[in-house]
VEXDOKE-198537 format. One line per field, with one value per residue (C-alpha): x, z, y; chain; residue number from 1; residue in three letters. Coordinates in Angstrom, 2 decimals. Example, Ala and Ser with C-alpha at 12.3 -4.5 7.8 and 13.67 -1.06 7.14 Angstrom:
x <- [12.30|13.67]
z <- [7.80|7.14]
y <- [-4.50|-1.06]
ch <- [A|A]
i <- [1|2]
aa <- [ala|ser]
This chain:
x <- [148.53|150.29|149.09|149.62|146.88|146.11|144.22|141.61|140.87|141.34|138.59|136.03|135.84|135.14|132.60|131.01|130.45|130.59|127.27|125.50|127.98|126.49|126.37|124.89|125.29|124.28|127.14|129.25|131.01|129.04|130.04|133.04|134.62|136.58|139.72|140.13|143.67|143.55|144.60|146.12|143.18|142.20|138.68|136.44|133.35|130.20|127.09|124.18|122.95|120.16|122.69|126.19|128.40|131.95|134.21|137.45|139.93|143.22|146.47|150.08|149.75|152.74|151.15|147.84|145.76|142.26|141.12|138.40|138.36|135.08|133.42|133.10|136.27|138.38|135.89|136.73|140.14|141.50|138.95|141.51|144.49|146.39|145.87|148.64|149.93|148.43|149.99|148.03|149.59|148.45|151.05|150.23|146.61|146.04|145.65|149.12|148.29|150.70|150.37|152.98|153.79|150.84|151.21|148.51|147.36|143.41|142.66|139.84|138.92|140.22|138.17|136.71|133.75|132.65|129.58|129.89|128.30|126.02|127.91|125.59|126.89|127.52|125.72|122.95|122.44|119.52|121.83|119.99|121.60|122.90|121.37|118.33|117.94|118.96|116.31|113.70|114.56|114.10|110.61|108.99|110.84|108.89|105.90|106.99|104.78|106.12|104.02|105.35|101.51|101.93|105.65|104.92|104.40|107.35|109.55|109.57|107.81|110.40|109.01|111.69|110.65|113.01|112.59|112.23|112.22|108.66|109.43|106.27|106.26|102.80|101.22|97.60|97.41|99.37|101.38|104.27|105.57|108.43|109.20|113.09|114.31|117.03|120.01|121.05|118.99|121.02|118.23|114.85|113.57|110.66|110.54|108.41|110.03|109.96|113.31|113.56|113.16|116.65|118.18|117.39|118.37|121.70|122.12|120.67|123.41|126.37|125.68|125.56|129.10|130.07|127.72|130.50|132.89|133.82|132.88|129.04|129.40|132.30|130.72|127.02|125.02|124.58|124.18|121.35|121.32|118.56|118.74|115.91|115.21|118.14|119.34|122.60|123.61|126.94|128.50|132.42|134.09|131.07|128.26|125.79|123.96|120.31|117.63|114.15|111.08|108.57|104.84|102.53|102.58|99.23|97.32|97.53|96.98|93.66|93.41|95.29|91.92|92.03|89.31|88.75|86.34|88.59|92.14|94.20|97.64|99.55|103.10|104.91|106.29|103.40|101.34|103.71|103.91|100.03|100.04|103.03|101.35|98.06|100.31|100.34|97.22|96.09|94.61|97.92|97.56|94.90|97.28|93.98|93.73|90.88|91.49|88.86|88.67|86.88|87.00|85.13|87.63|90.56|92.05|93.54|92.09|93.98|92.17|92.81|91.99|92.44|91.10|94.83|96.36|93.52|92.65|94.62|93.06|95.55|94.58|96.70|95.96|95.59|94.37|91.54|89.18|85.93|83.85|84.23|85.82|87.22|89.09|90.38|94.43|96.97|98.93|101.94|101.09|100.58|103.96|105.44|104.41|104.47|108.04|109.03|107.62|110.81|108.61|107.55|103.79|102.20|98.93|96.34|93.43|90.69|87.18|85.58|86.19|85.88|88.46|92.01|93.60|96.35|99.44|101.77|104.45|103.38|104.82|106.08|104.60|107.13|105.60|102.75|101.87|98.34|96.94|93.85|91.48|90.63|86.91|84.88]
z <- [74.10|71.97|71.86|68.91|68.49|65.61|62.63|63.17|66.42|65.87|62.97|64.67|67.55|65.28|63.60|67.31|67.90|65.02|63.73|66.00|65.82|63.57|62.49|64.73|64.13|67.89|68.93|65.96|68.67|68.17|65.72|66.46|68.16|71.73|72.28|75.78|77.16|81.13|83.02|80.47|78.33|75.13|74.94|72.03|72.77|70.62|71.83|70.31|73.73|73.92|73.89|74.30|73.36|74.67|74.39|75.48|72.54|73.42|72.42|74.17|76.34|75.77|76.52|78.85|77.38|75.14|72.19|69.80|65.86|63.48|63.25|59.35|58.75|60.89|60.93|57.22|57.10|58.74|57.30|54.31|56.23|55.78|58.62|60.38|63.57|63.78|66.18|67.19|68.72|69.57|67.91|67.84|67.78|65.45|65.41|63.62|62.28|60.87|59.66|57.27|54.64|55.52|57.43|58.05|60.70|61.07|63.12|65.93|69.12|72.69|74.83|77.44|75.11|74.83|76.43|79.25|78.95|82.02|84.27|85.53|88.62|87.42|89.79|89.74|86.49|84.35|82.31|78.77|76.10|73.24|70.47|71.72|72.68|69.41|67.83|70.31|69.14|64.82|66.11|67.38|66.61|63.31|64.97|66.76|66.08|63.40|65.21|67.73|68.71|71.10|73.01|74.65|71.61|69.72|71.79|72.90|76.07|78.02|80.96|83.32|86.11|87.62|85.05|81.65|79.80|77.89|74.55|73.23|70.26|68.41|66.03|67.04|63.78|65.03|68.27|68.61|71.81|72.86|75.39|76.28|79.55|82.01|81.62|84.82|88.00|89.74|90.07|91.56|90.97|88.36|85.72|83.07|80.97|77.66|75.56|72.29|69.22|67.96|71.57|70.04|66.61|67.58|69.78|67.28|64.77|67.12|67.89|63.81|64.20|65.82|63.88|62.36|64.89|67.85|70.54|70.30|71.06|73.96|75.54|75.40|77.49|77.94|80.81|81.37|84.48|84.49|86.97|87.19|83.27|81.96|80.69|80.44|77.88|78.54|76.19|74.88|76.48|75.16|77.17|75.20|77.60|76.74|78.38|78.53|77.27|80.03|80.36|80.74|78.07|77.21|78.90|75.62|77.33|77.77|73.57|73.26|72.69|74.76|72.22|69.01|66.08|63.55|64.60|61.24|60.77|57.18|56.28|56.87|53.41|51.14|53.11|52.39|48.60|48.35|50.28|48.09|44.68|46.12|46.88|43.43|42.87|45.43|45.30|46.13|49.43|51.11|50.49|51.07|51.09|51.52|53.48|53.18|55.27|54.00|57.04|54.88|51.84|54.41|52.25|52.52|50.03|49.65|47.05|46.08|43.24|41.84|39.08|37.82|37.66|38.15|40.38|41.69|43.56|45.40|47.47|49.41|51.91|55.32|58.74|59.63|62.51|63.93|61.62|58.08|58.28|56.36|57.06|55.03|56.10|54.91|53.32|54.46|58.24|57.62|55.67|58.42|61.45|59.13|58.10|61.88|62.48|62.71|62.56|59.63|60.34|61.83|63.66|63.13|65.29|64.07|65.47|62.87|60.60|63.26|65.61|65.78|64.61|66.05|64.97|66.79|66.10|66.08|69.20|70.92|73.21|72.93|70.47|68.84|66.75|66.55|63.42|63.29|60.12|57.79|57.96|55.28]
y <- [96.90|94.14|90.65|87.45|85.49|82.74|83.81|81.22|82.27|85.86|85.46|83.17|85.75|88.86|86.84|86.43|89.48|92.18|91.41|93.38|96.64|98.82|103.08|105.46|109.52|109.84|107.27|106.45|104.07|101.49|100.77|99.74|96.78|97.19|95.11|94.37|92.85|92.23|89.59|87.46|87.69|88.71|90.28|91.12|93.15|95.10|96.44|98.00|99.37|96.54|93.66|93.05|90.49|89.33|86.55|85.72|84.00|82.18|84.89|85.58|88.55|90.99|94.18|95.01|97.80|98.29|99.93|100.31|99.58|100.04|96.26|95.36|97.04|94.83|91.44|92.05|92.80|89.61|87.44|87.65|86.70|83.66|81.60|82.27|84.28|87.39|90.05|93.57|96.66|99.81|102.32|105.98|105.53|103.26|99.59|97.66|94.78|92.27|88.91|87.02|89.17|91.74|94.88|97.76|99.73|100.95|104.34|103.81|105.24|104.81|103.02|105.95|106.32|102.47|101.95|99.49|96.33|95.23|92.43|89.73|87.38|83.64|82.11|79.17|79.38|76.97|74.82|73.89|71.48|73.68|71.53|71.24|75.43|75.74|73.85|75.25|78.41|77.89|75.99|78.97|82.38|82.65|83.14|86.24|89.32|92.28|94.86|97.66|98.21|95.24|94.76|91.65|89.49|91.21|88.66|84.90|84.02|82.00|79.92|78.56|75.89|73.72|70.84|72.51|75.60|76.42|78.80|80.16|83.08|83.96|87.11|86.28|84.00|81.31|80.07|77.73|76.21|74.20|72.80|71.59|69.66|71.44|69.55|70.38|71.62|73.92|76.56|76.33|79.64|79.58|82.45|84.20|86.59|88.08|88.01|90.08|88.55|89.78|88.49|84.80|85.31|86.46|83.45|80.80|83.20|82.41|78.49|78.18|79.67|76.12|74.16|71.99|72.13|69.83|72.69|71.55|68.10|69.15|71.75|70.82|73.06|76.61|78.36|81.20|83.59|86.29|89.49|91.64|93.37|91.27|88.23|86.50|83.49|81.60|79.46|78.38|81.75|83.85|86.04|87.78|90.10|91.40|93.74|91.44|93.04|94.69|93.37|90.77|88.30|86.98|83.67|81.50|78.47|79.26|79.24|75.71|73.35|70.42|68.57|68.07|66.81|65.64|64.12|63.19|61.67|61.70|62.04|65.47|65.88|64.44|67.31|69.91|69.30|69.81|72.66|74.01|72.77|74.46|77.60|78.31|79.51|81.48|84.35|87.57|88.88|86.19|83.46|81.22|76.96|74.75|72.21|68.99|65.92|62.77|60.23|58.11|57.77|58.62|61.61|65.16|67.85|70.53|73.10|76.94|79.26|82.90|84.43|85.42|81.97|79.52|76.45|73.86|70.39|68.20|64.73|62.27|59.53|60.44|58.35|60.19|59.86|61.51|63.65|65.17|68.42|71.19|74.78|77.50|78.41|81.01|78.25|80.33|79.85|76.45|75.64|77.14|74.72|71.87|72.52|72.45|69.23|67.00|63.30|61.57|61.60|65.30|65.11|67.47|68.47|70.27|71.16|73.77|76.08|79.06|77.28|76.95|73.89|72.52|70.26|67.88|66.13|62.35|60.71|63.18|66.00|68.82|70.97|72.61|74.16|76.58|78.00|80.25|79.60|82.03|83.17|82.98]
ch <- [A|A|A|A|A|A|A|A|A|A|A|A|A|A|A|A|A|A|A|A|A|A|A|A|A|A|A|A|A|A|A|A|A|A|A|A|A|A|A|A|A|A|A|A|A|A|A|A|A|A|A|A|A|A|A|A|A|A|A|A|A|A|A|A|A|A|A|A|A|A|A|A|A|A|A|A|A|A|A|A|A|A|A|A|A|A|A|A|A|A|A|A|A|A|A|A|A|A|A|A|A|A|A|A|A|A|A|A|A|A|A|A|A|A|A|A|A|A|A|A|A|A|A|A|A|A|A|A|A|A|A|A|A|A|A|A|A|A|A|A|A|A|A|A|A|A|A|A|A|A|A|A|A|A|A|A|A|A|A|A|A|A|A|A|A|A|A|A|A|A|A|A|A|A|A|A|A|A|A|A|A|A|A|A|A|A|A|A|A|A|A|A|A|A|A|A|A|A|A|A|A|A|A|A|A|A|A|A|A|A|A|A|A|A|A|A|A|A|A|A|A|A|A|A|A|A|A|A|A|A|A|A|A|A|A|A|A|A|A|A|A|A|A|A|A|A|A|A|A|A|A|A|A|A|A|A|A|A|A|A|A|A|A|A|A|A|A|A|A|A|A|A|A|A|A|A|A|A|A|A|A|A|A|A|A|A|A|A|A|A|A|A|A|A|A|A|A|A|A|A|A|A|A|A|A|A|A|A|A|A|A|A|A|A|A|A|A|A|A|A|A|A|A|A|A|A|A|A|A|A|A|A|A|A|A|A|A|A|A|A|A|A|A|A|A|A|A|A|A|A|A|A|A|A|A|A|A|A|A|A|A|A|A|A|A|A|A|A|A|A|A|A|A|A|A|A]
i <- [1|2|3|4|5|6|7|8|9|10|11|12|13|14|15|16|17|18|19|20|21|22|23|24|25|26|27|28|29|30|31|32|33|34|35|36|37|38|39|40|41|42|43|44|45|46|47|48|49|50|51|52|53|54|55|56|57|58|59|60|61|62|63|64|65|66|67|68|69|70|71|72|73|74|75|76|77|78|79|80|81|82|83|84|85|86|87|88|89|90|91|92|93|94|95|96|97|98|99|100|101|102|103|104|105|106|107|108|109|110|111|112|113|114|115|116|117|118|119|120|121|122|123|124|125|126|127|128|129|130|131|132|133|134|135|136|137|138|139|140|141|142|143|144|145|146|147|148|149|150|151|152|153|154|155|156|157|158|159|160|161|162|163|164|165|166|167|168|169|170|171|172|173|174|175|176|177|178|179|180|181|182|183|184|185|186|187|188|189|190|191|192|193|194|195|196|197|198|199|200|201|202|203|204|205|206|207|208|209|210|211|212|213|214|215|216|217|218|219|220|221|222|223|224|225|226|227|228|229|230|231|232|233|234|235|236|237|238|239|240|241|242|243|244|245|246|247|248|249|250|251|252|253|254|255|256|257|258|259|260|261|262|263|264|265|266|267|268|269|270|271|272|273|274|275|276|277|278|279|280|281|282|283|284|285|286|287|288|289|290|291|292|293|294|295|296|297|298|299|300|301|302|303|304|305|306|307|308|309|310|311|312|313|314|315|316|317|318|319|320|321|322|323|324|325|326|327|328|329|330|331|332|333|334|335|336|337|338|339|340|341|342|343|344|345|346|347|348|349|350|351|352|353|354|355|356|357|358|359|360|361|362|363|364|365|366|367|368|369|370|371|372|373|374|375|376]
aa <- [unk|unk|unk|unk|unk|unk|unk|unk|unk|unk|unk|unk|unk|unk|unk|unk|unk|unk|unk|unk|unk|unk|unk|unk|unk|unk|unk|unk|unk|unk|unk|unk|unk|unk|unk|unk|unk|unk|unk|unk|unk|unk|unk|unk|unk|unk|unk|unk|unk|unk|unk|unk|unk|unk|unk|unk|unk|unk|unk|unk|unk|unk|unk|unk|unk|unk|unk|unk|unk|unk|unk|unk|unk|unk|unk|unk|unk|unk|unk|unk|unk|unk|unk|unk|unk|unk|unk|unk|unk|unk|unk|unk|unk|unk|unk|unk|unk|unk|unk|unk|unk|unk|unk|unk|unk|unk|unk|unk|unk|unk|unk|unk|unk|unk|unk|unk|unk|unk|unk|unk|unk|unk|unk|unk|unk|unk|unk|unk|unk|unk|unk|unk|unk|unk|unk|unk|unk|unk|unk|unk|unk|unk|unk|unk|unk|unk|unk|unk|unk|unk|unk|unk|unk|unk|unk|unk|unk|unk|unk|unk|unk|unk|unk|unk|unk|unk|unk|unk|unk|unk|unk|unk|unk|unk|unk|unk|unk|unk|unk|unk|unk|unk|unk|unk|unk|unk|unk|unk|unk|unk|unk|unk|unk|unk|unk|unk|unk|unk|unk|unk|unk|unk|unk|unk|unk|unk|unk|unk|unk|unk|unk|unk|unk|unk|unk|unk|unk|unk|unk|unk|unk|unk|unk|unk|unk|unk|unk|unk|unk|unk|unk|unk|unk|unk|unk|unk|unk|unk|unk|unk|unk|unk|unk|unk|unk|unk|unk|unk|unk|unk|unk|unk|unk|unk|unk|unk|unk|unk|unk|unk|unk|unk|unk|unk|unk|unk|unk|unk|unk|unk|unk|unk|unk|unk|unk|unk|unk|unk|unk|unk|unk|unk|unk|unk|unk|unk|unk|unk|unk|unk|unk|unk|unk|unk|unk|unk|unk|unk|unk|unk|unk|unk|unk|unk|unk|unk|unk|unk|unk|unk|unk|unk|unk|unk|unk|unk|unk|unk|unk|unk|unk|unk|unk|unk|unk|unk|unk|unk|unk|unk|unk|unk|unk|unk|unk|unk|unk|unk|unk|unk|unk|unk|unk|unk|unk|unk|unk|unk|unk|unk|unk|unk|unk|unk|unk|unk|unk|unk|unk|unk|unk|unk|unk|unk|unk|unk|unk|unk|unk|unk|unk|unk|unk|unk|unk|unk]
């Protein structure tokens, strides 16, 4: 094997994919990185046995072969390089490495013990803008369950028809969904699946890769192919690869209220600074607010207290219609939905105390956002 590549995109591909190689005493492999050169290309792969990674970076081809390097020590080795040309050879089992004025060579492991990495047919894929499956995914991945006790809401319900893609994630305290158009229609198949909560981090981790780079805007959607227990994400020469989570997930629509009492409408970020003043003084653990609603005198009261740090009210104007109400929240909960509200004004529907409130984005019909009170 001997290849020359750039440092830049030598570097940019290691940070692709070396996150998820890590240490394993039953497969110390893993942790390690497998350069691939075939056909004129220059492959990076990792794997952590429930997803895999690859992508393809631009080199000159001098010599086919493939080999395997621990992760953090090479991601970190040429992340100090001048950004230059950077050529690789296999030498007497060990990677050589020069670059400028730099010369070293790292031991690894030939490739016969890398765990292969599932292949999924590109064909009809669901083709989703990669801005706005990005943002889909920050809007509801915090709501993903902690708990082992139940699989199915450990991961992001994905709903694929042939016009959009539904994203739904919830604990039992609260639910998000989003919902994003298909860019392109190319299949009709409808799906429900589960996808691991880690699956979307490491994609929303990768797209921040290209955040400020000219690849977003050029290459605007991503393409997603599923095959039976697995899932397949295309995008800019990369394929992440990921087993989907078995089961049934739960009939939330049934939850979503489709009335309400009290329907308010206030500015996004006056709401979140009571709710943060009020923050202050709850009391540890509960994490409780008070939430009052004077149609009347058209305000927001936001109250809490604790016996430690003592008692906090906070008011602003608000367009309120219906009925007075009120609600106690886990102020956390509620930052949460309110900080992924991206319009000025939020809407907030609320029937009593017992019942689940619900917020929208004003205007728009994309997203919500589901919060279960505390009981009192």
């Amino acid at each position: 094997m001997k290849i020359s590549c750039t440092q830049e995109n030598l570097n940019q591909g290691l940070m692709v994919v070396s996150h998820i190689a890590y240490k394993n005493s039953n497969l110390p492999i893993l942790s390690n990185i497998l350069i691939k050169v075939e056909d004129k290309l220059v492959t990076l792969s990792t794997t952590n046995l429930e997803i895999g990674i690859t992508i393809n970076i631009r080199g000159k081809v001098e010599k086919e072969g493939e080999y395997s390097v621990d992760a953090k020590l090479f991601s970190d080795y040429v992340s100090l390089l001048s950004k230059d040309r950077v050529d690789l050879e296999l030498e007497d089992d060990n990677l050589k490495i020069i670059c400028n004025k730099q010369k070293t060579k790292i031991k690894g492991q030939y490739s016969i013990e890398f765990p292969l990495i599932p292949k999924i047919k590109k064909n009809n894929p669901y083709l989703v803008s990669v801005k706005d499956f990005k943002q889909a995914i920050s809007e509801v991945i915090f709501a993903v369950s902690n708990s082992e006790a139940r699989p199915e809401i450990s991961g992001v319900f994905m709903g694929l028809s042939q016009n959009n893609i539904i994203l739904t994630a919830t604990d039992s305290y609260r639910l998000a969904e989003k919902t994003i158009k298909l860019t392109d229609n190319k299949n009709q198949e409808e799906k429900k699946i589960i996808v691991p909560v880690k699956t979307l981090s490491e994609i929303s981790r990768i797209l921040g890769i290209f955040k400020d780079n000219i690849l977003l805007d050029n290459l605007e959607n991503m393409e997603i192919y599923i095959l039976d227990n697995q899932i397949m994400f295309s995008y800019n020469n990369i394929d992440l690869v990921s087993r989907l989570i078995e089961g049934q997930y739960p009939d939330y629509i049934q939850i979503i209220p489709t009335t309400y009492k009290t329907l308010v409408k206030t500015d996004v970020n006056n709401l979140i600074k009571i709710v943060k003043t009020s923050s202050l003084f709850t009391k540890n653990g509960i994490n409780d607010v008070k939430m009052e609603l004077n149609v009347h005198n058209k305000e927001i009261t936001i109250t809490s207290s604790s016996s430690q740090t003592g008692e906090n009210i906070s008011k602003i104007e608000a367009e309120i219609t219906g009925e007075d109400n009120n609600m106690v929240l886990n102020f956390r909960y509620l930052l949460d939905g309110l900080q992924n509200i991206n319009t000025s004004n939020v809407i907030f529907e609320i029937n009593n105390n017992n019942s689940p409130g619900v917020l929208k984005p004003d205007g728009e019909s994309d997203y919500i956002y589901i919060i279960m009170p505390i009981k009192q």
